[in-house]
N, C-alpha and C positions, 0 to 999 in steps of 0.2 A: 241951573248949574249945580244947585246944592244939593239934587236928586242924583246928579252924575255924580258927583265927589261920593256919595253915600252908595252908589250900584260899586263903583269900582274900589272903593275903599272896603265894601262888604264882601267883594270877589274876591281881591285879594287876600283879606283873612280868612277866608274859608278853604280857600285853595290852601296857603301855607298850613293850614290845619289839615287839613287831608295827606301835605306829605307830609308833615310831623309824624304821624301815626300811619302812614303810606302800609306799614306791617302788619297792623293790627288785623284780627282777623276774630269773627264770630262762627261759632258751630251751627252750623244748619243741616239735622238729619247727619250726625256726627260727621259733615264735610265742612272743612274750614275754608270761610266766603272771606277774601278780604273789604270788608266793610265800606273801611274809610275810599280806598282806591274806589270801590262801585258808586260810595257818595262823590269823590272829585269829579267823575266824569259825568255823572247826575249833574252835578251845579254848573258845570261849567257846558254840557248841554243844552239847558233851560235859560240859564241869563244868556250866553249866545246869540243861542239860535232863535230865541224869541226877542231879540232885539228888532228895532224898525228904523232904516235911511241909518244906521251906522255903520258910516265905512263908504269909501266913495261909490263901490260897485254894485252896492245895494240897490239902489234901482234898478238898472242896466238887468239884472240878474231874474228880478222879479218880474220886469216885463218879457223877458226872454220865457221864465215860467208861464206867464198869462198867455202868450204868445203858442207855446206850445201843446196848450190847452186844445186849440183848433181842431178837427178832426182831419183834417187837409194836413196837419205840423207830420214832418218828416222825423225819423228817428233823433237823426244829428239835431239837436236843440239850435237855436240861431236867434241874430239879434237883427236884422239890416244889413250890413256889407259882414260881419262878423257870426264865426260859429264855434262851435266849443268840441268839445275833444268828446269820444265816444263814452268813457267812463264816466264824466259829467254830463252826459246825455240819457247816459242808463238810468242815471236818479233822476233826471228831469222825467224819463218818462214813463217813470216807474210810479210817480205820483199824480202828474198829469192824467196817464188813462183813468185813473178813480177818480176825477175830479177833487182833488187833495187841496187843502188849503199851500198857499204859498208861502205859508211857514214850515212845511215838514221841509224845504228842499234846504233852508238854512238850518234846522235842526239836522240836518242828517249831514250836512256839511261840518260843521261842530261838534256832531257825534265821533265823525273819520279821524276830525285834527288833535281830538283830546283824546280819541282810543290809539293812535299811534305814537305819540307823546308819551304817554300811559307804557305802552306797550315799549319804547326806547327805555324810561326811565326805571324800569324795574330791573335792570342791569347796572343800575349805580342808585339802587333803593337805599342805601346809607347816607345820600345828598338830596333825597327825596324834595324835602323844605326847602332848598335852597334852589332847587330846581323851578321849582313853585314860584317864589319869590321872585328873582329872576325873569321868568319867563313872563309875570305881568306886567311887573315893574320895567321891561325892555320894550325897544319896538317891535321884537317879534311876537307878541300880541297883540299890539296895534297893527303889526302888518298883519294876522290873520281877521282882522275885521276886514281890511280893506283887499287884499289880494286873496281872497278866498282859497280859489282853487289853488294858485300855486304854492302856498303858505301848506294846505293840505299836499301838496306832493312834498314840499320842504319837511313835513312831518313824517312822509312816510320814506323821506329819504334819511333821516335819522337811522330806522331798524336796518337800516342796508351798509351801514357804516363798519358794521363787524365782518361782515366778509371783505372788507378792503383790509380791516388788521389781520383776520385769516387768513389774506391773498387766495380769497374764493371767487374766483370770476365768474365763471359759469353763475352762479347765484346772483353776483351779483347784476351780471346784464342782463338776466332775466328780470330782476329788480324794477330795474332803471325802465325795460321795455315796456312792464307795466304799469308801473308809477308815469308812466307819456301817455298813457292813456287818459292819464286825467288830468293834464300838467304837458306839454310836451317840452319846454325848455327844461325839462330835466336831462333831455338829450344830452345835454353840454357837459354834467359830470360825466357821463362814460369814460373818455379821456384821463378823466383824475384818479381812474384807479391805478393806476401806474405809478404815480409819483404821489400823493397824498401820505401813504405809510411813511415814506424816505422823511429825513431829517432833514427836511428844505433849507430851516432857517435853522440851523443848530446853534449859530451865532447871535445872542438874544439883542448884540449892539448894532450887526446890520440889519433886525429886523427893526430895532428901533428907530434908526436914519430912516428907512422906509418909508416907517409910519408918520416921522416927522417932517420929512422931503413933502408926500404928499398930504400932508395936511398945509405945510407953508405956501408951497407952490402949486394950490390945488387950481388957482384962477390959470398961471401961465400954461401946466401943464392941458388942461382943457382945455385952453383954446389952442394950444397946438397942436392935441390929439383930433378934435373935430373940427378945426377951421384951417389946417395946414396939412396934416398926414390923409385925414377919411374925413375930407367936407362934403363928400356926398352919402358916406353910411347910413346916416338916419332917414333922408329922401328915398335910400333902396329900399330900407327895411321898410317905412310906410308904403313904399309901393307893391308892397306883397301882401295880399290877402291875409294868408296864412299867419302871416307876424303883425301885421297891422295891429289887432288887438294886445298884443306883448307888446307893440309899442307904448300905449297909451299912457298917462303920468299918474303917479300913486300918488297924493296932496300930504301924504305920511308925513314925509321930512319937516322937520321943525328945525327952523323957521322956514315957513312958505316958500321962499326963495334959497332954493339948493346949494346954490353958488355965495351965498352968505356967513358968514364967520356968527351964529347964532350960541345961543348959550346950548343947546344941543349936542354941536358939533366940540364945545371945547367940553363938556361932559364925555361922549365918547375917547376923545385922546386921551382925557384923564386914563379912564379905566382899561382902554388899549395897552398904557404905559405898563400901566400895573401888572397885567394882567404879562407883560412883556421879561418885567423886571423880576417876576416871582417864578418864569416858567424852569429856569433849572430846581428850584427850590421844590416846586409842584412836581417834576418827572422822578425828582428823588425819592418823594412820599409817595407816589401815586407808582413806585416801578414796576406792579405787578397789572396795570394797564398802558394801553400806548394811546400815550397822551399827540405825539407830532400827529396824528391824522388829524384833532379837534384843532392843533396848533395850529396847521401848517394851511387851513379853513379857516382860522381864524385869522390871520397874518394876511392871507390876501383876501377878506374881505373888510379889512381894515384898509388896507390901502385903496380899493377900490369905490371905499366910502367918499374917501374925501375928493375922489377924482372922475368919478362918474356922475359927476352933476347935471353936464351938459348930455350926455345920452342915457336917453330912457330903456333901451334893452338892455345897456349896462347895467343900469340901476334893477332890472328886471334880475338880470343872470348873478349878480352882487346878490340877492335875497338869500341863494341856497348857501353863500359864504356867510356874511358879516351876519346874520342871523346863530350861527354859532356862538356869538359872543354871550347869550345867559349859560352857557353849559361850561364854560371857560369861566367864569365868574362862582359859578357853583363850583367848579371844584377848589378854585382858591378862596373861597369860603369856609367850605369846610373841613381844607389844613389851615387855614386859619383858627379854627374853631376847637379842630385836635390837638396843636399845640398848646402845651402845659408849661410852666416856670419863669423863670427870670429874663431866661437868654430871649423868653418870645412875647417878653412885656408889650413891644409896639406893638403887636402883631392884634390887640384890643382895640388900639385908634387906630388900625388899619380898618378892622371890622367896623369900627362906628365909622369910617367914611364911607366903605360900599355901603351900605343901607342907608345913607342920610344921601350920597349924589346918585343911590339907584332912586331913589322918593323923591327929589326933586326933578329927577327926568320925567316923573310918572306924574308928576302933577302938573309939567310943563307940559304932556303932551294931552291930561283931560283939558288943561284951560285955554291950550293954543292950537290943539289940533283942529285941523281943519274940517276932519269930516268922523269924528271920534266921540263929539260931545255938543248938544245932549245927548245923553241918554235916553232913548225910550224904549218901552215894549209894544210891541204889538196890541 
């Protein structure tokens, strides 16, 4: 365990040091290389993708690898009753025919999720660090240990978020059709270009009821959404081939049992609230971007947090939401951080609580996750 505290505690400084200096740039053959950005995606390729059994799917993935090695193996990569999506079959079998170790297919997986990541965050390179920060310190790093692939479409559904503020649709369903290629529940945002831009929750008190409804009545609600309204939803979806594996359960959630009132879940409402309580404040500073698309992704994957316990394709289709919350966090970070004087004295012990209850989410989830920690390498 004290190898683990020490791999993740060294990620996370490195990374936050890479977006610190996210701009810096050296002269190579008088063309300006940015350095630090080719270091961040360097380290967090290498500690990644040469990790070994971290994250539930890590087996599963690598026997599907070894599997596919056969000379009999069909394009479509496959597990047993399960098969994977064409784009994650390309890299299967793009290392497979050379006989390739079973670590390039995780390196090249960690190569996609940090060059798209990369490639979102250099449109708000002035929150670079905090972006960083953030992104380790949340579950949606631990969900890219564990949900591979769709954590990688969740990535590259990031760069796709500007033609929904464009209102460029052609782009973006072009977007969406290829990001299914390697991912196919990404099908389900298409529908949210429509309404994502709009001001859903313009009222920051009903999105707070919201968040509070379903955090309090997260038991009753669940068992009335699947044991009264859809008691047979979850029986259909596993009886479909096609979704079976989207159904499967990610052991992320801390504590083990979903349906639990753990220190987790009262960490997230914390920073829900916050992040609820500051958004007129944030759209005022921030007016020359359009904050309701992150908002209004974040709002209902906050709500679907606490109430999709009881089903796992929820919890599935929930990923591409409430995983927005380190980008919501970063930017009330750093108007946190731009504020100067008297009038924004709290606004210091505000900052000392995001980083003191983002570090204790991250050290509750190396010492209680279930399939996050140890740490090893290959």
């Amino acid at each position: 365990m004290i190898f683990s505290v020490f791999v993740y505690l060294t990620f996370l400084v490195s990374l936050v040091f890479c977006g610190r200096y996210q701009n810096y740039r050296i002269k190579f053959f008088d063309n300006p290389i940015p350095s630090t950005g080719i270091l961040l995606i360097l380290i967090y390729t290498l500690v990644v993708g040469l990790r070994y059994d971290v994250g539930v799917d890590y087996l599963l993935y690598k026997e599907t690898y070894l599997n596919s090695m056969s000379p009999n193996a069909d394009f479509i990569a496959r597990n047993g009753w399960s098969y994977f999506e064409p784009g994650f079959s390309a890299i299967v079998y793009a290392f497979t025919r050379y006989k390739a170790h079973f670590a390039w297919l995780f390196i090249s997986i960690a190569f996609l999720q940090i060059l798209f990541l990369y490639i979102f965050s250099k449109r708000y390179s002035f929150m670079s660090m905090w972006l960083c920060f953030f992104f380790v310190t949340s579950f949606t790093f631990f969900d890219s240990l564990n949900g591979m692939r769709q954590m990688t479409a969740f990535f590259m559904f990031l760069c796709t978020l500007r033609f929904v503020e464009q209102r460029r649709f052609f782009p973006f369903f072009l977007s969406i059709v290829c990001i299914s290629l390697f991912h196919r529940s990404i099908l389900i945002m298409l529908p949210f270009y429509f309404v994502l831009h709009l001001r859903m929750f313009s009222n920051k008190k009903i999105s707070a009821v919201l968040i509070l409804l379903s955090f309090a009545l997260s038991g009753p609600i669940n068992y009335l959404l699947w044991n009264v309204l859809f008691p047979r939803l979850g029986e259909l979806l596993s009886a479909l081939d096609d979704i079976s594996y989207f159904e499967q359960r990610d052991d992320l959630t801390l504590p083990k049992d979903t349906s639990s009132l753990g220190l987790a879940k009262f960490i997230m409402l914390g920073l829900d609230l916050l992040i609820v309580a500051n958004i007129n404040r944030m759209k005022a500073f921030y007016k020359s971007l359009n904050l309701d698309v992150f908002y209004n992704l974040h709002v209902i994957g906050s709500v679907l947090y606490f109430i999709s316990g009881s089903s796992l394709a929820l919890i599935r289709v929930n990923m591409y939401f409430v995983n927005v919350k380190f980008i919501m966090l970063s930017f009330l970070m750093y108007m946190l951080s731009s504020c100067q004087g008297r009038k924004y004295s709290w606004d210091k012990c505000l900052k000392l609580f995001l980083v003191v209850i983002s570090l204790m989410w991250f050290f509750n989830a190396i010492f209680r996750g279930a399939k996050n920690a140890p740490f090893q390498f290959i």
